[in-house]
C-alpha positions as CSV (number, residue, x, y, z in Angstrom):
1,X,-59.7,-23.5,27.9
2,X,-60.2,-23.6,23.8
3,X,-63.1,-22.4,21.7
4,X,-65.2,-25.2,22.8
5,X,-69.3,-25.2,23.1
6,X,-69.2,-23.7,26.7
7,X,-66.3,-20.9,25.4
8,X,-68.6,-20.4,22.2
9,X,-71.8,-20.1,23.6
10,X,-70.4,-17.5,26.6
11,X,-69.0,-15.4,23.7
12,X,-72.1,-16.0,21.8
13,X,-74.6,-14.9,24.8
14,X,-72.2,-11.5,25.4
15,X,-72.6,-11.0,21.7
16,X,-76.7,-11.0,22.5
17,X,-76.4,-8.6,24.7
18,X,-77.7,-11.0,27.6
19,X,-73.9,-10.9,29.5
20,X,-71.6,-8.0,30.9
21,X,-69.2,-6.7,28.8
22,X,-66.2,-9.2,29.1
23,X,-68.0,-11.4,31.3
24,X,-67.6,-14.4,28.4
25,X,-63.7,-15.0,28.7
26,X,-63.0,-14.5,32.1
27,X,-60.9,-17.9,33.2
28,X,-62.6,-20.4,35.2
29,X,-60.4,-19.9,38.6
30,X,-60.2,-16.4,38.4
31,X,-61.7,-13.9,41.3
32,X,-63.1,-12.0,38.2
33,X,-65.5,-14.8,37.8
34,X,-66.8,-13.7,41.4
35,X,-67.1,-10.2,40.4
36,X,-68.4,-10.5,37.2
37,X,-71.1,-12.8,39.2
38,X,-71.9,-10.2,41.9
39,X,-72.1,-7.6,39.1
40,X,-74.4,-9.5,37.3
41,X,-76.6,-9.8,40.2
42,X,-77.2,-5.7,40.6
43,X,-75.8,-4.3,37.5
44,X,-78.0,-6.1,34.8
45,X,-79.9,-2.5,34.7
46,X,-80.2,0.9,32.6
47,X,-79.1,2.7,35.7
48,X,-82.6,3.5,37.0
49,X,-83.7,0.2,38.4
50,X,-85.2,-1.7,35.9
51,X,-83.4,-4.5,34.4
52,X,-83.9,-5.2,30.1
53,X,-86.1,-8.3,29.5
54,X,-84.7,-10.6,27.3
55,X,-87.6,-10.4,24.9
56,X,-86.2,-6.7,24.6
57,X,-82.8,-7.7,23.8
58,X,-83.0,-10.3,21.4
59,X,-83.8,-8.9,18.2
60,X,-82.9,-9.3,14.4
61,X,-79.9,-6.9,15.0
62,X,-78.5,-9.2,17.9
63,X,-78.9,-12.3,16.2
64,X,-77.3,-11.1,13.2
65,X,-74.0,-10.2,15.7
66,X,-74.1,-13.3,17.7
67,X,-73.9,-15.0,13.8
68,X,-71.0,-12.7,13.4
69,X,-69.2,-13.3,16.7
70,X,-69.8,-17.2,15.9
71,X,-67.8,-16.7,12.4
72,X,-64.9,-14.5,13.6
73,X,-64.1,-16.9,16.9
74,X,-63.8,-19.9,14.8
75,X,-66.6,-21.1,17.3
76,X,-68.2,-24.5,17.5
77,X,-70.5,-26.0,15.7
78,X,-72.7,-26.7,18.0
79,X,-73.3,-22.9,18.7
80,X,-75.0,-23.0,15.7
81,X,-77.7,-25.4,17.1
82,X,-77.9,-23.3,19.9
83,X,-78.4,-19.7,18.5
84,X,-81.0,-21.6,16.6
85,X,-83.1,-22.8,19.4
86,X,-82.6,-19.5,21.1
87,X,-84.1,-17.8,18.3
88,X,-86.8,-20.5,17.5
89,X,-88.0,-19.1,21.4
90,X,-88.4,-15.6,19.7
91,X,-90.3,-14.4,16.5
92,X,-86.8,-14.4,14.9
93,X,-84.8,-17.6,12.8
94,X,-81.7,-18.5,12.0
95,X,-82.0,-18.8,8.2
96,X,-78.7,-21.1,7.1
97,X,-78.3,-19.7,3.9
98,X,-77.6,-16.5,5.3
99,X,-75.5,-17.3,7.9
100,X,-73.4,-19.6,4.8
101,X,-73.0,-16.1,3.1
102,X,-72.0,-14.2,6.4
103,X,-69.2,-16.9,6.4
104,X,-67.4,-15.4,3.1
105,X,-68.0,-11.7,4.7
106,X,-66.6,-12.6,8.3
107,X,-63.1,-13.0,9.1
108,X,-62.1,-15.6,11.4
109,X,-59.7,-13.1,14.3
110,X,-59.2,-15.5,17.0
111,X,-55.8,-16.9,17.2
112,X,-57.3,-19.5,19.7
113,X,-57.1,-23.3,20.0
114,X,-58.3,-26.0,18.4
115,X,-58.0,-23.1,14.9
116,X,-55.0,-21.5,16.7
117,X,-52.0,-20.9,18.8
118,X,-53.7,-19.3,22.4
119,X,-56.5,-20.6,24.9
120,X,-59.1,-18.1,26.2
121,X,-57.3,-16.4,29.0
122,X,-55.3,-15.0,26.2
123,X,-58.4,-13.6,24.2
124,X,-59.3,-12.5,27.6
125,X,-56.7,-10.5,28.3
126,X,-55.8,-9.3,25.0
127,X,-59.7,-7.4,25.4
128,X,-62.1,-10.0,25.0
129,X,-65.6,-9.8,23.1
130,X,-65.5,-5.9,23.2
131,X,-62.2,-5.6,21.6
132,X,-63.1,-8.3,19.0
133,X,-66.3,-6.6,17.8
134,X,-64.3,-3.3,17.6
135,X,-61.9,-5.3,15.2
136,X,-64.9,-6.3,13.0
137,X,-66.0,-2.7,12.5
138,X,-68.8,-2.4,10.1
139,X,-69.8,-5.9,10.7
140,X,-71.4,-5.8,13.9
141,X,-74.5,-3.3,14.5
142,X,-73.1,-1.1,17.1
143,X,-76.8,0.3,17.6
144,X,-78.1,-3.1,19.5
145,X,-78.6,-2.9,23.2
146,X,-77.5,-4.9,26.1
147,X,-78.1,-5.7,29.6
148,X,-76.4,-2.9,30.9
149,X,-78.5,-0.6,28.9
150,X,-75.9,0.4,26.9
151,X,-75.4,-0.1,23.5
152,X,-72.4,-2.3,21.6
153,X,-71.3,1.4,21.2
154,X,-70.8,2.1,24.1
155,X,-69.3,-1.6,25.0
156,X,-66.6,-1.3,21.6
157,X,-65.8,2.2,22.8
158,X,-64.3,1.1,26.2
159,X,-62.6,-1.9,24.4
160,X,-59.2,-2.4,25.9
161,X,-56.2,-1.7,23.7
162,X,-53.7,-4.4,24.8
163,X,-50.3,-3.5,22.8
164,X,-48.2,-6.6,21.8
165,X,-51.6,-8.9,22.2
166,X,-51.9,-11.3,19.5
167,X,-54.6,-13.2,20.6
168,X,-57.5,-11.2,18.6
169,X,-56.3,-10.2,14.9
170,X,-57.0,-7.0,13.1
171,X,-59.4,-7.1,10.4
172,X,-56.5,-6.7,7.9
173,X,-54.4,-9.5,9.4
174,X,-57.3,-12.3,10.0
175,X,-56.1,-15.8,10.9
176,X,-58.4,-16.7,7.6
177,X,-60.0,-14.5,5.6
178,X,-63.6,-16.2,5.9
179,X,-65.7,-17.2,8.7
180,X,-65.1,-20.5,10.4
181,X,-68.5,-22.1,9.1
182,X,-69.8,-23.5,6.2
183,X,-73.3,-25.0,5.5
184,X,-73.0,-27.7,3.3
185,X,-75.6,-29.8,1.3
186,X,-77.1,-33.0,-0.3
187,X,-76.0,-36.2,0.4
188,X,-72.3,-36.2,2.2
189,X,-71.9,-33.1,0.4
190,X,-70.3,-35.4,-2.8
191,X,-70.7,-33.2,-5.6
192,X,-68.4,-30.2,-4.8
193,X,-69.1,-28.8,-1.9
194,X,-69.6,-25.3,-2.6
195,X,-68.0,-24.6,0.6
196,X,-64.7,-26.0,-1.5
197,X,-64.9,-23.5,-3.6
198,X,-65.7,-20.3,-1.9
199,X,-63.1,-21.2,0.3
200,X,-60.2,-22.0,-2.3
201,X,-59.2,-24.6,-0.9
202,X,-59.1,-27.0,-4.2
203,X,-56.2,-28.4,-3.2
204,X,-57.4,-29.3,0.2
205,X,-60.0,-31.5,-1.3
206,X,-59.7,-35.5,-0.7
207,X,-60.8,-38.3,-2.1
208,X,-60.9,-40.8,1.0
209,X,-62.4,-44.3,1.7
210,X,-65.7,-44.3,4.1
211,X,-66.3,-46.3,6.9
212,X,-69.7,-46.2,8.4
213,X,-71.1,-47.0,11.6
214,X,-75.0,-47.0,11.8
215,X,-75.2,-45.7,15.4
216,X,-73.6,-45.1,18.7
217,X,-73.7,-48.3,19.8
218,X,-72.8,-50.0,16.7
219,X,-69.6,-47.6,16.8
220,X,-68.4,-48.2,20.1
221,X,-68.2,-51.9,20.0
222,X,-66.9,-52.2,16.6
223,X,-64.5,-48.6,16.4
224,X,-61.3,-50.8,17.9
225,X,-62.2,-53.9,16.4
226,X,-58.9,-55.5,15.3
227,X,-60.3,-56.8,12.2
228,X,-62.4,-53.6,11.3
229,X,-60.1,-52.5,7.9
230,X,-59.5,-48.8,8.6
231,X,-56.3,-46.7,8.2
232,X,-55.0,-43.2,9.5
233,X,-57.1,-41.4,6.4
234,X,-60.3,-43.0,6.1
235,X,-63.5,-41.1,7.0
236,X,-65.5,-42.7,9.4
237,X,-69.2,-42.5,9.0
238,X,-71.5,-42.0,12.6
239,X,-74.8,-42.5,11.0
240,X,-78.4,-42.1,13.3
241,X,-77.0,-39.8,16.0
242,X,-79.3,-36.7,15.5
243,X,-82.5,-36.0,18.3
244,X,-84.9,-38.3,16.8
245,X,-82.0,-41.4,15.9
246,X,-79.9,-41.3,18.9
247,X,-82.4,-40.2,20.7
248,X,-81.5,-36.7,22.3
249,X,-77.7,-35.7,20.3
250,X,-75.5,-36.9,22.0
251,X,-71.2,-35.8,22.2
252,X,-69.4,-38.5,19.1
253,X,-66.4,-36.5,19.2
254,X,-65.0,-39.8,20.2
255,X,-65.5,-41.6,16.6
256,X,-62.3,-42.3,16.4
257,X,-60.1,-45.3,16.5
258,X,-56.9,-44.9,18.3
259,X,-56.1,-48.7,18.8
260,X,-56.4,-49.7,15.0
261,X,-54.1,-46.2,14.7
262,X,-51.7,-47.8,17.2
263,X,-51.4,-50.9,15.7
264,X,-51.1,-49.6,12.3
265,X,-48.8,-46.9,13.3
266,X,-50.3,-44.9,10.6
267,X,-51.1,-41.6,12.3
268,X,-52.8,-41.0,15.4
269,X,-57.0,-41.2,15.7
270,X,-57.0,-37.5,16.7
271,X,-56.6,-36.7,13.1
272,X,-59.6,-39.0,11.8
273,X,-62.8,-37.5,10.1
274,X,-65.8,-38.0,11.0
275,X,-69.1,-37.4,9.4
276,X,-72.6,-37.3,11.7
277,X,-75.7,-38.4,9.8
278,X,-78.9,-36.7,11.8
279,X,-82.4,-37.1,10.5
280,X,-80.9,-37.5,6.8
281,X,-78.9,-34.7,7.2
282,X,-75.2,-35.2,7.5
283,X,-73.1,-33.2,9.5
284,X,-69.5,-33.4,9.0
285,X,-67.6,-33.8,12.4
286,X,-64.4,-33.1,10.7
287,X,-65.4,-30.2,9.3
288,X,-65.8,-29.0,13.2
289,X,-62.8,-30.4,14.5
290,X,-60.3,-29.9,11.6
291,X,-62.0,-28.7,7.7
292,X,-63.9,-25.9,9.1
293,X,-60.8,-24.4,11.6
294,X,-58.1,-25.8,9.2
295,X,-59.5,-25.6,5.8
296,X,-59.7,-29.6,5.3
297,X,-62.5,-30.5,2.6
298,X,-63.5,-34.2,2.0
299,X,-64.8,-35.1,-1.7
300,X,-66.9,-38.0,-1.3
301,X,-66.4,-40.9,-4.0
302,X,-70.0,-42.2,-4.2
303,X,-70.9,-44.8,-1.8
304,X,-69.8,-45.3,1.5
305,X,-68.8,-48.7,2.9
């Protein structure tokens, strides 16, 4: 399994406080999983009976380490949207300024797929989320509690220490050097991206030509259209696929056209961009699946066709 939304928001809810200790990366098929479910079940207590409510557990100190944990896994966007409707359920918010700064304070440590080399077994067994906020130090607040009753104290002090692992990177060796997220503004984000530059990644910056779709629909029957003139490095455009336009969100990781790829022989369609419009604000796909993890930055020319 990679850092996908289910891997990102399991991380994400340990980070909270809501989950065991290393219940978030335990593999799918494992008998782990069973344990770590029966454990759940009777040991989501303070050790005299009484289970923490939620409402106790999500504070402004949790949030601010879920935030963390969301830079430093290189997790997906869409935990992001998440986290936020979580808090939205609280008295607390997700303010996306901040959480743009926290991205040039947090290192991403993950060595996972799609930003890296392993898959989450790995991060599993080289410690999991315990070890990983023990490599980010200062940055998490150890003093937040969790289900256990325990603090992340007391979780980061029984970390595992896994010698040879590679799968989560000290602080002084990060896979990059800030977090894995950017929030970017305005229309496409045109006029340099300050993400660009906080980054350093000049030279990563593109000028490329824009095809746009003007919804789901309008994508899927026209995306492998033989006359549709796209190549290998255009952008393509998904626009009206937010709650209100679509309605409801829905998964365009698919924008992609692999047949006009093909019959180009240009590239493959894995490697096309992809740029979400939703309720007028536009949310670069690529930066998900390739600028955020890999450092990719479009420059938008002007006007999209």
């Amino acid at each position: 399994m990679v850092m996908g939304t289910a891997s990102t928001m399991a991380c994400i809810t340990e980070a909270l406080g809501l989950s065991l200790p290393m219940s978030a990366t335990i593999p799918a098929p494992h008998a782990e999983r069973f344990r770590s479910a029966e454990a759940s079940a009777g040991g989501g207590c303070d050790g005299q009976g009484e289970g923490a409510e939620a409402s106790e557990l999500l504070t402004a100190a949790s949030f601010q380490n879920a935030q963390v944990v969301l830079q430093a896994i290189g997790g997906s966007t869409n935990g992001l949207i998440h986290l936020t409707a979580i808090a939205n359920r609280t008295k607390h918010r997700i303010d996306l300024e901040a959480f743009d700064q926290l991205g040039r304070e947090v290192p991403v440590l993950i060595d996972l797929k799609p930003s890296g080399e392993h898959y989450m077994e790995h991060f599993h067994h080289a410690g999991g989320v315990p070890k990983l906020m023990a490599q980010l130090g200062d940055l998490i607040d150890l003093d937040a509690k969790t289900i256990t009753g325990q603090t992340l104290r007391d979780v980061v002090a029984d970390a595992e220490e896994v010698p040879g692992q590679d799968a989560i990177r000290p602080r002084d060796n990060p896979i990059k050097r800030e977090g894995a997220m950017a929030v970017l503004y305005g229309n496409l984000a045109r006029a340099e991206p300050s993400s660009s530059n906080r980054r350093q990644a000049r030279n990563c910056c593109s000028i490329r030509a824009c095809r746009v779709f003007e919804s789901v629909e309008d994508m899927t029957l026209r995306v492998d259209d033989p006359d549709l003139d796209v190549n290998a490095d255009d952008v393509l455009v998904l626009r009206n696929a937010g709650p209100k336009g679509a309605p409801g969100m829905p998964e365009a990781a698919i924008c992609r056209s692999r047949r006009n790829c093909a019959r180009r022989r240009q590239g493959h369609g894995a490697d096309f961009g992809c740029a979400h419009e939703r309720n007028g604000v536009r949310h670069h796909r690529v930066a998900h699946h390739a600028g955020i993890r890999r450092g990719v930055r479009w420059r938008w020319s002007g006007t999209a066709t």
